[in-house]
Structure formats: structure tokens, C-alpha cells
C-alpha positions in Angstrom: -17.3 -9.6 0.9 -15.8 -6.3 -1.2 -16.7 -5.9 -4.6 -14.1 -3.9 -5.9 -13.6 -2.3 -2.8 -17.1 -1.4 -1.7 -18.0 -3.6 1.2 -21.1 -5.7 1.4 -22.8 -7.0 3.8 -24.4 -10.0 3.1 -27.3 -11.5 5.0 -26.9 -15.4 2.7 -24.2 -16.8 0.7 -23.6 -20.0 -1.7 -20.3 -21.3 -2.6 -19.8 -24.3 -5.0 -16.9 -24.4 -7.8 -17.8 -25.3 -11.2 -14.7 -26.3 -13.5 -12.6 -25.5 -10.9 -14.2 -21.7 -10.9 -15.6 -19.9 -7.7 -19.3 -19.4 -8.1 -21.1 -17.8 -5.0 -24.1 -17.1 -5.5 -25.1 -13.9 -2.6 -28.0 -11.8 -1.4 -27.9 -8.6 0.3 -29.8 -5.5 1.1 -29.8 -2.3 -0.4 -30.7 1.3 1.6 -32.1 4.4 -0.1 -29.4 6.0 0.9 -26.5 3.4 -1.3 -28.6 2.4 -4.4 -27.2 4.2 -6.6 -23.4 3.3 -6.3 -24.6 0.2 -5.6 -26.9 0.3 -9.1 -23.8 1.7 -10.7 -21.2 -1.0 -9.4 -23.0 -3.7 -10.5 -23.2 -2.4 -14.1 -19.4 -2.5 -14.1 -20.1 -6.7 -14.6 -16.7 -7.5 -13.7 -14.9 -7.3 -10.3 -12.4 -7.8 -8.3 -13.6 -10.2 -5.5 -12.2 -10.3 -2.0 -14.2 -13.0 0.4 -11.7 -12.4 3.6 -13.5 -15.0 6.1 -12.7 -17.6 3.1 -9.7 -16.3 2.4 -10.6 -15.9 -1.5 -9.3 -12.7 -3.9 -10.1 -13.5 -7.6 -11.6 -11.4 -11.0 -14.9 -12.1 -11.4 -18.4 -11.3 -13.8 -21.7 -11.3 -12.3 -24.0 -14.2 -14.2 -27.2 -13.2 -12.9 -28.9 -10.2 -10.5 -32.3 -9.3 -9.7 -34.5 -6.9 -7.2 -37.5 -7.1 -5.5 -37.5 -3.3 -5.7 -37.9 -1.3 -8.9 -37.2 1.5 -7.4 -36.2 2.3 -4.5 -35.4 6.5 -4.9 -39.2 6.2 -3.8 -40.1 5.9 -0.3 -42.9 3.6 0.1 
């Protein structure tokens, strides 16, 4: 899946539409080394969407995100 054009690699995905709108819900993993563009893409909100192996490209906004991490520029 590309978010704009970053790439992610995503370990689970859900897809379901809702009044005829994509929602896929995904989870992924984060290294030390990409948080922060990763951080800082996500606060853009609002994407363009490319899931290839579904053949799906559409603008979307991000509903929801969490972490199990609060910070991950620490090594633990």
C-alpha cells in the first residue's frame, strides 16, 4: 500500500465499503530509523491511496491511528 508515495508494508489489513466508500482499516510497523516521516505523513490526514494487489487508487483521510509506542527516538 503507498500513502502518497511512501510505501508501507503492512503486516494485516481490513477492507469493507461503507456508502459505497473504501474503508481499510491497516496495521504496520514502524523502525527507529522511519518514525519520523512516518510521524510526519500521517499528520498530513489526507492521502492519496494506491492498494496495487487490489487494484485501488483513491483520495483518502485517516479516521483513526494509534501506537503502542510513545516514543520510539528511545531505544528500549
Amino acid at each position: 500500500m503507498f500513502l502518497n508515495e511512501k510505501i508501507l508494508k503492512i503486516n494485516s489489513q481490513v477492507e469493507e465499503l461503507v456508502n459505497k466508500l473504501h474503508k481499510i482499516s491497516i496495521e504496520f510497523k514502524v523502525s527507529r530509523e522511519d518514525y519520523h516521516d512516518v510521524t510526519t505523513l500521517l499528520y498530513e490526514g489526507t492521502f492519496d491511496i494506491r492498494v496495487n494487489e487490489k487494484g485501488l487508487t483513491f483520495r483518502g483521510t485517516i479516521q483513526q491511528y494509534s501506537t503502542s509506542v510513545t516514543n520510539l527516538y528511545i531505544k528500549g
